[in-house]
C-alpha positions in Angstrom: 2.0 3.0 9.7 0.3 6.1 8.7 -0.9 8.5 10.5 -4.9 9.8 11.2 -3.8 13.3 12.7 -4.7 16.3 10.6 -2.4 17.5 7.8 -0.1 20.1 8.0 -1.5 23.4 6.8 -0.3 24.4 3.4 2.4 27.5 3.3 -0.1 31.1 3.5 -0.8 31.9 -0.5 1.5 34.4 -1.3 0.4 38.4 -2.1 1.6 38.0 -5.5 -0.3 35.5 -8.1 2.0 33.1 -9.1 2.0 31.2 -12.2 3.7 27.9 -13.6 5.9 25.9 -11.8 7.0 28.9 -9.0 2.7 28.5 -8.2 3.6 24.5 -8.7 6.5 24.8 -5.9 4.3 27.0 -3.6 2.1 24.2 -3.2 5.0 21.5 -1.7 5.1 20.1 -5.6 2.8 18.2 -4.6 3.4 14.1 -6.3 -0.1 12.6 -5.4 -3.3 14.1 -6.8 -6.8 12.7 -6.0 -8.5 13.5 -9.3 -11.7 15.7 -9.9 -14.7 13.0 -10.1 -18.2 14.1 -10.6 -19.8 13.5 -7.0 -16.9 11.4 -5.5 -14.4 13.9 -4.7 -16.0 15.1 -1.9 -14.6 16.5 1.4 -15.2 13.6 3.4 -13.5 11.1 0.8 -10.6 13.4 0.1 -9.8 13.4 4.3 -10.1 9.4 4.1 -7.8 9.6 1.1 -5.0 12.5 3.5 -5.9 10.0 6.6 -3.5 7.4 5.1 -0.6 9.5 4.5 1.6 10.8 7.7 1.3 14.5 7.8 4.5 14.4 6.0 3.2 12.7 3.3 0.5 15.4 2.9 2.3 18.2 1.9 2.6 15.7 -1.4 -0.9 15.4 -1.7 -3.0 17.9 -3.8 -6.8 17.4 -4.3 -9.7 18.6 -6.6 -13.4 18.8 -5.7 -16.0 16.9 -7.8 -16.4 18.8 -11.3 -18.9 21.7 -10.5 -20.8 23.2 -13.3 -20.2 26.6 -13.6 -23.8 28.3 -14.7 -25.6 26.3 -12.5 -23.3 26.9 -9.5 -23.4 30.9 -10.3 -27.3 31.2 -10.9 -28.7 28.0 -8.5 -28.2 29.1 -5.0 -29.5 25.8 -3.9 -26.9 23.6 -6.5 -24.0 26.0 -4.6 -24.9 24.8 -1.1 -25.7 21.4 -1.7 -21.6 20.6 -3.4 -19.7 23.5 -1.7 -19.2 24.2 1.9 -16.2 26.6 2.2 -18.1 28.4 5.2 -21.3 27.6 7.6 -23.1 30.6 5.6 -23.9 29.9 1.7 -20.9 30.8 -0.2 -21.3 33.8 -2.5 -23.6 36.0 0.4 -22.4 38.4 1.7 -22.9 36.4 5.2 -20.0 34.1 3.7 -16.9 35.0 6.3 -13.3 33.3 4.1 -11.6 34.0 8.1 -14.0 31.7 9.2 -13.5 28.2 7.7 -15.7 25.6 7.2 -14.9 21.9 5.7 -14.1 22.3 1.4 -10.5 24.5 1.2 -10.1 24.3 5.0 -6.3 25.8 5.5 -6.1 23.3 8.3 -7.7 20.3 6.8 -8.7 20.1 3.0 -5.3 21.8 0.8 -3.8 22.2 -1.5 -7.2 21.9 -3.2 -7.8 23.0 -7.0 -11.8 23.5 -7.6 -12.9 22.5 -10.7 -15.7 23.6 -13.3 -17.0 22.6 -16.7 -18.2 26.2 -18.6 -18.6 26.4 -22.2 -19.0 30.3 -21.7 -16.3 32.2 -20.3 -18.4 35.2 -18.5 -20.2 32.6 -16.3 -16.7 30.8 -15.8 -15.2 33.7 -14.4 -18.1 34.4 -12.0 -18.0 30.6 -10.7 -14.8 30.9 -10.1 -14.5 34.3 -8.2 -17.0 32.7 -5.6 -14.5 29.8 -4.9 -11.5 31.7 -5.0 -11.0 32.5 -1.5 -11.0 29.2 -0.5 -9.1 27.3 -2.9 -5.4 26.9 -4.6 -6.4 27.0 -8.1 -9.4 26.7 -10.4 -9.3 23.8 -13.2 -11.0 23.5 -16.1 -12.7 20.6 -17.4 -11.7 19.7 -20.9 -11.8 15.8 -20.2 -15.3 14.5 -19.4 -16.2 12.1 -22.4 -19.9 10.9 -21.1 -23.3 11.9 -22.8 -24.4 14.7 -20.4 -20.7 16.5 -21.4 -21.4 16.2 -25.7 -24.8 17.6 -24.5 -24.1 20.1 -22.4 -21.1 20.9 -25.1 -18.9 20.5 -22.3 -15.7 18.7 -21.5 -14.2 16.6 -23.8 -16.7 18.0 -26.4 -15.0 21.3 -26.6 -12.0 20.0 -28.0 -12.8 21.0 -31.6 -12.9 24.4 -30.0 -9.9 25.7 -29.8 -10.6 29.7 -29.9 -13.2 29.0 -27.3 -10.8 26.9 -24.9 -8.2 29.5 -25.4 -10.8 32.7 -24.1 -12.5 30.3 -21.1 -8.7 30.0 -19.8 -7.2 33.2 -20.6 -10.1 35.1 -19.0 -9.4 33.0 -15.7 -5.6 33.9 -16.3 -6.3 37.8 -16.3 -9.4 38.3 -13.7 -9.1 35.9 -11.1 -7.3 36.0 -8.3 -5.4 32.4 -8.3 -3.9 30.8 -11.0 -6.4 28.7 -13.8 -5.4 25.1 -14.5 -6.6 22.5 -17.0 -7.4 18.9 -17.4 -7.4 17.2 -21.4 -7.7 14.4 -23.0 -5.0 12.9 -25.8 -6.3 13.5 -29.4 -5.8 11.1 -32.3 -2.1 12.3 -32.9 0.8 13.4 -30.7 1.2 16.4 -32.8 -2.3 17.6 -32.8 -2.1 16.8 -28.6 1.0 19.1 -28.6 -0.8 21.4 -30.5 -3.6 21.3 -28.2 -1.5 21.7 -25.5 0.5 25.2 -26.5 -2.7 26.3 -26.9 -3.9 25.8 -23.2 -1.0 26.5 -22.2 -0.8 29.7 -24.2 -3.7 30.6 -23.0 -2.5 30.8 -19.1 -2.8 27.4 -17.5 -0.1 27.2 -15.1 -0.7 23.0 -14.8 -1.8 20.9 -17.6 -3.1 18.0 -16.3 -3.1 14.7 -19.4 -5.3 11.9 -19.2 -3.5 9.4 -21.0 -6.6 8.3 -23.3 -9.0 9.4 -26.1 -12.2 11.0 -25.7 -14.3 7.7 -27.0 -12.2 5.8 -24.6 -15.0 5.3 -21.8 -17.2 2.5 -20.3 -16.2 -0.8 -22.3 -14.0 0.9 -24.6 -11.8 2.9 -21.8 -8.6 0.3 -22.9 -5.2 1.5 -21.4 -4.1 4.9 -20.8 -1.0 5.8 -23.4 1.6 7.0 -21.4 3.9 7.8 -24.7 1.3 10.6 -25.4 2.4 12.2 -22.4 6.5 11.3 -22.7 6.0 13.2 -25.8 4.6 16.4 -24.3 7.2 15.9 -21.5 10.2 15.9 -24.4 8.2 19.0 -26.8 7.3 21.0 -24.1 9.2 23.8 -22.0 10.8 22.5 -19.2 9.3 24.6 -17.0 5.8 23.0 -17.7 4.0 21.9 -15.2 2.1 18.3 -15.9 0.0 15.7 -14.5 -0.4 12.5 -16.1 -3.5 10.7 -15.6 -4.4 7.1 -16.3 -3.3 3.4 -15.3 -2.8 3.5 -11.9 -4.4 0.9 -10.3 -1.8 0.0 -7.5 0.8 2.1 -5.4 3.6 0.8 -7.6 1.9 2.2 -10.5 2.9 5.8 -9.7 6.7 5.9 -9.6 6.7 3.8 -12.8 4.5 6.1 -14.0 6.7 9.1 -13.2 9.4 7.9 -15.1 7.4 6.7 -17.8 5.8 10.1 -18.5 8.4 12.3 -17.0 5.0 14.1 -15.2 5.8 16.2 -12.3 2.8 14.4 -10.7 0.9 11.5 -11.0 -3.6 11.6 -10.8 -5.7 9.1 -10.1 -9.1 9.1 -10.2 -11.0 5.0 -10.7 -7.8 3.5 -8.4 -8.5 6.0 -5.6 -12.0 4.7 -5.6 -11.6 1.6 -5.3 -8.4 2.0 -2.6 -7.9 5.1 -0.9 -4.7 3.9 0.6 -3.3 3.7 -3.3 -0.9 6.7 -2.8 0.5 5.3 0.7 3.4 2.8 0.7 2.7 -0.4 2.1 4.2 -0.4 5.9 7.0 -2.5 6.5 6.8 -6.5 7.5 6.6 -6.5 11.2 4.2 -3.2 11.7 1.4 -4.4 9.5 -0.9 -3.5 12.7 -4.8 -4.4 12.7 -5.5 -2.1 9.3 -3.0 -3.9 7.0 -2.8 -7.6 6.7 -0.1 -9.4 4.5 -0.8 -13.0 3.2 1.7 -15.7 3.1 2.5 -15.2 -0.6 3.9 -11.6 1.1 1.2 -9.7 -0.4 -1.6 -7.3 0.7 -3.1 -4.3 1.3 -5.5 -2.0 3.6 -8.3 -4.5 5.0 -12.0 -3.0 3.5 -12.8 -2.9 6.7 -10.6 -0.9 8.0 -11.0 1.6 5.6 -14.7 1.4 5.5 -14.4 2.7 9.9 -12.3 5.2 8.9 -14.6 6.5 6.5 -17.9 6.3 8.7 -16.2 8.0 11.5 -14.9 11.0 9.2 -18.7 11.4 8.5 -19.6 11.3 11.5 -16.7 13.9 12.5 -17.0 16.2 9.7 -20.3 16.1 8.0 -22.5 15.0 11.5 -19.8 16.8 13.9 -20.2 14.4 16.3 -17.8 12.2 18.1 -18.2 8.8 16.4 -19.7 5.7 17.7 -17.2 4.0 20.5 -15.4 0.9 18.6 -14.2 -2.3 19.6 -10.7 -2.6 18.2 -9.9 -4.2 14.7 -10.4 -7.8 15.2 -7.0 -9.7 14.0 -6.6 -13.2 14.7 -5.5 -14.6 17.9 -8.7 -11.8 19.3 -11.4 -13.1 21.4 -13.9 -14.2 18.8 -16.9 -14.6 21.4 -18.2 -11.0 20.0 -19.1 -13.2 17.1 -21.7 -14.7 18.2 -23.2 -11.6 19.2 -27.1 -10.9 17.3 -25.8 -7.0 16.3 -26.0 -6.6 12.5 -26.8 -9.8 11.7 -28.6 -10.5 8.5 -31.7 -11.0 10.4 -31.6 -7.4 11.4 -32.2 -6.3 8.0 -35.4 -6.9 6.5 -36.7 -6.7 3.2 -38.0 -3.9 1.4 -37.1 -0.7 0.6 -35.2 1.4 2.6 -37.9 4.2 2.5 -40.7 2.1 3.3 -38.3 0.7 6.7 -37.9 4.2 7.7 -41.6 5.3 7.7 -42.9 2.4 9.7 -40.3 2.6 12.3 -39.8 6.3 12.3 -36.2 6.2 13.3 -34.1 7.1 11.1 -32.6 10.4 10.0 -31.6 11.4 6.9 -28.9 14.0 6.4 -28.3 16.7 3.8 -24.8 17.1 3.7 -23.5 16.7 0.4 -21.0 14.2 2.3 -23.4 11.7 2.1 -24.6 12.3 -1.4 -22.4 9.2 -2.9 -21.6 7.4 0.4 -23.4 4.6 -1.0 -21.5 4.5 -4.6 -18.1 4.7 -2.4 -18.9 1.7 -0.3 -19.9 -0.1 -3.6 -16.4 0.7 -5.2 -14.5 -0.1 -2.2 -16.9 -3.4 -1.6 -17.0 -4.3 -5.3 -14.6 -8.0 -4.7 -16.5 -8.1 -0.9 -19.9 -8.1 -2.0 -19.4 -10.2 -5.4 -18.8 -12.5 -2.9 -21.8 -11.8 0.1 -24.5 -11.0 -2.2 -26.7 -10.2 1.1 -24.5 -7.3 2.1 -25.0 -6.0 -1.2 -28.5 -6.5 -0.9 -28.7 -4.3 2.5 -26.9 -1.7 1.4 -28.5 -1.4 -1.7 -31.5 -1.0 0.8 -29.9 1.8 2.9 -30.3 5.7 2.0 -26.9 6.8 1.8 -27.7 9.5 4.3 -28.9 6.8 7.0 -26.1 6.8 8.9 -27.8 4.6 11.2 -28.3 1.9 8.4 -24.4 2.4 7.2 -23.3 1.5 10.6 -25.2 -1.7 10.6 -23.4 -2.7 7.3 -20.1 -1.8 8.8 -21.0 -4.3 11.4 -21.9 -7.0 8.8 -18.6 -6.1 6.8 -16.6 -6.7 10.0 -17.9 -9.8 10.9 -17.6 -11.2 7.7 -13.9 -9.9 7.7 -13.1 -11.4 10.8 -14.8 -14.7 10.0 -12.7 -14.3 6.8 -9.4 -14.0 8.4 -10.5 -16.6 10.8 -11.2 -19.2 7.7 -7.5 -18.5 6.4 -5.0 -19.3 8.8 -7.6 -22.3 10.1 -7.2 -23.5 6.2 -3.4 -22.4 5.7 -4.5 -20.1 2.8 -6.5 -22.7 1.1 -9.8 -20.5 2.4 -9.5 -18.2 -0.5 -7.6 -20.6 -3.4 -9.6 -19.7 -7.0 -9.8 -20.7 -10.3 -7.2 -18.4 -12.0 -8.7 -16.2 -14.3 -8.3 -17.0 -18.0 -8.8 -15.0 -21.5 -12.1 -16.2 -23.2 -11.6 -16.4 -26.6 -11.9 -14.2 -29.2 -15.3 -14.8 -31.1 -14.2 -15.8 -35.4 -16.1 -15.7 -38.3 -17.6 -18.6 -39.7 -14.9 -18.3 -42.4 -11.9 -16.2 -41.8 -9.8 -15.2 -44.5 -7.2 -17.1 -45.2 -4.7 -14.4 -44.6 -6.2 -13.0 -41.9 -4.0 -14.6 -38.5 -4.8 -14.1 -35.3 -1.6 -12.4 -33.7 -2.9 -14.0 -30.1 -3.5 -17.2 -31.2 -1.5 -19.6 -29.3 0.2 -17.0 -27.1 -0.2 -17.2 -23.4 -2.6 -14.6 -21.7 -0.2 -13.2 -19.7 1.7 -11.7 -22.7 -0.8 -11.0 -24.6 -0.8 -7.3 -24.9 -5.1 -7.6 -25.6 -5.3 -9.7 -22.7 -6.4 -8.2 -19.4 -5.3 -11.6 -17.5 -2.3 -10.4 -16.1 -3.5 -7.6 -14.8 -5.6 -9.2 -12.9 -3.6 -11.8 -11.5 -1.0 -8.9 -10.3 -3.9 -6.8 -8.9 -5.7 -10.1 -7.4 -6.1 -9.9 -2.8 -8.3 -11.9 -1.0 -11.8 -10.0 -1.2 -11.0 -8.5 2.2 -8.5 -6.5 0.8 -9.0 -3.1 -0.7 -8.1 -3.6 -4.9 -9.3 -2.2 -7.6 -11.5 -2.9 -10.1 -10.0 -4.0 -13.4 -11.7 -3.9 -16.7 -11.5 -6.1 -19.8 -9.5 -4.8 -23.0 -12.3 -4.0 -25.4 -11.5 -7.1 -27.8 -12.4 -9.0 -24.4 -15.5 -7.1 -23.8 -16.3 -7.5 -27.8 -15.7 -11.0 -27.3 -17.7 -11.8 -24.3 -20.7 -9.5 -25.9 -20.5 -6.6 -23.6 -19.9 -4.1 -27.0 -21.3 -4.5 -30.3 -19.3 -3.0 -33.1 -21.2 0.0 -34.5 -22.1 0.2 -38.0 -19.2 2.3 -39.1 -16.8 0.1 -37.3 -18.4 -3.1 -39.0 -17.8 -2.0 -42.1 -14.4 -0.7 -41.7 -13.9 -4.4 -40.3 -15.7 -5.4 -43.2 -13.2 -3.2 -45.4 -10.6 -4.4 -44.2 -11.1 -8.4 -44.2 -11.9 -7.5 -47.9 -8.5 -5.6 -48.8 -6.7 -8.3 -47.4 -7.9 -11.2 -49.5 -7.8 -9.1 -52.5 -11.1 -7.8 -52.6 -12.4 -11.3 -53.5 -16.1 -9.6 -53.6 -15.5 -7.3 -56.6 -15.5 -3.9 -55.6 -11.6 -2.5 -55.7 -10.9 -0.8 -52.4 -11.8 3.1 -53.2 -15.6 1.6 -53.8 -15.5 -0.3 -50.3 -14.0 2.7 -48.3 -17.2 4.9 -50.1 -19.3 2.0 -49.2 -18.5 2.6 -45.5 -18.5 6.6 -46.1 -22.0 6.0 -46.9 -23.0 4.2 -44.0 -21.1 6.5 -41.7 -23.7 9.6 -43.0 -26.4 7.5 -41.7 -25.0 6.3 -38.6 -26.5 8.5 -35.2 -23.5 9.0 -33.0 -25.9 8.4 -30.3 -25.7 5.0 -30.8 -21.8 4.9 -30.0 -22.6 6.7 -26.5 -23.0 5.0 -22.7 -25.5 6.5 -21.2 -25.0 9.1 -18.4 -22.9 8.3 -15.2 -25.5 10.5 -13.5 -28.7 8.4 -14.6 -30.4 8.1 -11.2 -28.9 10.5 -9.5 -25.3 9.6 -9.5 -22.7 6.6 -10.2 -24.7 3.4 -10.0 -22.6 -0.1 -8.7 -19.7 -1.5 -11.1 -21.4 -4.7 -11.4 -18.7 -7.5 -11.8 -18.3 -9.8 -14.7 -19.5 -13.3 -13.7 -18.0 -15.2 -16.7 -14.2 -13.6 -15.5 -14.5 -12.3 -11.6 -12.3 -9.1 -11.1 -13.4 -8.0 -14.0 -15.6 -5.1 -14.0 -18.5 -5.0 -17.1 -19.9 -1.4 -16.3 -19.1 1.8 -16.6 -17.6 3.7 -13.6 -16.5 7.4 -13.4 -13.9 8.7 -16.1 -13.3 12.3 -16.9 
């Protein structure tokens, strides 16, 4: 079973900046990396994330903060404080004391650590990340964010046409800061042009490239499946003393070794997994010493019970952020427990009236809200973590919806709820023999055909089972699939299934090139040879707005709003959720 003690400090950063893989080995070589998410790599989930490994284990684990933006966090005081507390005092006064830790880079809690920035100039790079410096491993780069706010802000994924000006934001890093400068991309259209992309930040000083597996249009309904071969071929092209992370696909514990040898990546990142399981980079504990956190079905499989993971994650709040002994607990329930605490009235539904949260407070005047920025996406954690829970009790979703996620008050209440719901859950199963939580298995809807297909046109997937079908996000979810009390992650359709089921619409450009392409193969049976058709789409592609291809912002609203699940194929997510 894991452990909940502190980690093990890292080794003291040597006098002498390292660089490569000798900075790489200094660190443990750390295997397991919680990635950089805008928000939701915060202190407090990155200790939920260490509180599943023994202390061991954590000398494997290496962390990133949420991406920080680099002018606002040198020229907004207030932006600084509200995402980065290294020390009690503001960081970047001259009040700040680095012998005098606080919570983010802690040498005793929170490291290795990288801190990461998107900067599309390099001065106000390099003065971002001299303020973080003392208190962190490395600073990263973000060359990978693929949402709206990052073509905007020219950010991101959007600088990758800019090679001259990626090379200068790195290499300045490389010769003025004190710790080494690392970077995060995404694959381009080619292998060669990603290797060339590569050299280049690598060139430039990054000691650890970090490669998510997938394009930068790959996002929201179109995010599809990480190529791992894209990062196999860096492995094989690069210098075997290149450090690299691959990124992408791992949605389960087993997903990281096969990834490893699929890639050949010194280290494997996970970013949408972690969200929706903490526990992904711990190994299941052996049968026998499942304890009250893990529970194992009779088909042998399992995982970390949500509710157990959402207590952990309360009382880390409530340690850390609140610094203040958490609430005393009654132990895990398991069955076989004394169910009379059941029938208790605490955190029942009738506990939690209607209306907004905000109105609540002011008439009862009771609860607090905090400002750390621990609590900032409490609420879009619980909803990742919850997502198969609360598809499931639509009232819980409904009352937390309803709570400010700095009511810590009103989070405790829904931990109550999730608890009893758990237990009464567990309770349902062995009376039932399993049968509690028997489903329809899930089943690949149809792909939508034209009124008349051309005759040559065949359907590669017609006739072939879902589970092998490589477009087919079936099997995926029956692997993934645990009783909704289980920790699992969130799995999205294949964009032919979200095509199909009319969560995309092809664009303009993209109809046409289907359009194109139906033509060519039937000969061109309208006329126009194929030169005229491809200028035909040429044309439409000058007056197509590339803003109509775009999902709009993760931040909209002030941060990450609930991954709403599919009801025509449950476990299947149709929103967007964090990708960078």
């Amino acid at each position: 079973m894991a452990s909940t003690s502190t980690p093990t400090s890292p080794n003291p950063m040597p006098t002498v900046k390292l660089h490569g893989r000798a900075f790489y080995e200094s660190l443990g070589s750390p295997k397991f990396v919680v990635a950089p998410m805008v928000d939701q790599s915060e202190f407090a989930w990155r200790m939920l994330t260490r509180s599943f490994l023994t202390p061991q284990e954590n000398a494997k684990l290496l962390a990133y903060t949420p991406m920080f933006h680099a002018r606002m966090f040198v020229e907004t005081p207030k932006y600084r404080d509200a995402h980065f507390q290294a020390t009690r005092q503001p960081v970047g006064t001259p009040e700040a004391d680095p012998t005098s830790p606080f919570l983010d880079g802690n040498p005793g809690l929170d490291r290795p650590l990288f801190v990461q920035f998107c900067a599309n100039d390099p001065e106000h790079l390099l003065e971002s990340a001299k303020m973080v410096a003392p208190y962190c491993d490395a600073v990263d780069l973000n060359l990978g964010c693929p949402q709206g706010i990052a073509r905007k802000g020219h950010y991101g994924a959007f600088l990758q046409e800019d090679q001259d000006l990626i090379y200068r934001l790195i290499n300045i890093l490389h010769q003025n800061l004190s710790i080494p400068v690392t970077a995060k991309i995404r694959i381009l259209d080619t292998k060669e042009d990603t290797l060339a992309y590569a050299k280049n930040v690598l060139s430039a000083g990054a000691s650890i490239l970090t490669v998510h597996g997938r394009r930068r249009e790959q996002k929201g309904h179109l995010t599809g499946v990480a190529d791992w071969d894209y990062i196999r071929y860096l492995r094989e092209n690069l210098p075997k003393e290149t450090v690299i992370f691959a990124n992408g696909n791992i949605l389960q514990h087993g997903d990281i070794e096969r990834c490893l040898e699929a890639t050949g990546a010194d280290a494997v990142m996970s970013a949408e997994g972690n969200l929706s399981d903490p526990s992904v980079f711990a190994a299941p504990p052996a049968v026998g010493h499942e304890g009250r956190e893990y529970w194992r079905g009779r088909d042998g499989r399992g995982g970390y019970r949500v509710d157990a993971i959402f207590r952990r994650y309360v009382d880390i709040l409530h340690k850390y952020a609140l610094e203040q002994e958490p609430p005393s607990r009654r132990p895990l329930f398991v069955v076989g427990d004394d169910e009379a605490w059941l029938d208790g009235t605490a955190g029942r539904d009738g506990d939690h009236e209607e209306g907004p949260a905000r109105k609540k407070q002011k008439q009862d005047g009771t609860s607090k809200r905090w400002t750390s920025p621990n609590f900032v996406s409490v609420r879009a954690h619980l909803f990742h973590l919850l997502r198969h829970f609360v598809s499931r009790h639509t009232d819980i979703r409904d009352t937390l919806a309803r709570t400010h996620p700095s009511d810590i008050d009103g989070i405790e209440k829904v931990l109550d709820m999730v608890e009893r719901r758990v237990a009464q859950g567990l309770i349902d199963y062995e009376r039932t023999e399993g049968r509690s939580i028997e489903e329809e298995e899930p089943v690949s809807k149809p792909k939508k055909q034209d009124p008349e297909p051309p005759k040559t046109d065949t359907n590669k997937a017609g006739g072939v089972d879902p589970e092998d079908d490589p477009e087919s996000s079936v099997a995926t979810v029956k692997a993934c699939k645990r009783p909704w009390w289980i920790a699992q992650p969130i799995i999205r359709p294949l964009p032919k299934e979200a095509l199909a089921n009319g969560a995309i619409k092809l664009s303009k450009k993209d109809k046409k090139k289907q359009e194109t392409e139906q033509a060519a193969a039937v000969g061109c049976s309208n006329g126009n040879s194929p030169a005229q058709l491809e200028n035909m789409g040429k044309r439409d592609e000058q007056t197509h707005k590339l803003e109509d291809e775009l999902p709009e912002s993760d931040e909209k609203d002030g941060g990450v709003k609930e991954p709403s699940i599919n009801p025509l194929d449950p476990g299947l997510t149709d929103d967007r959720l964090v990708s960078g």
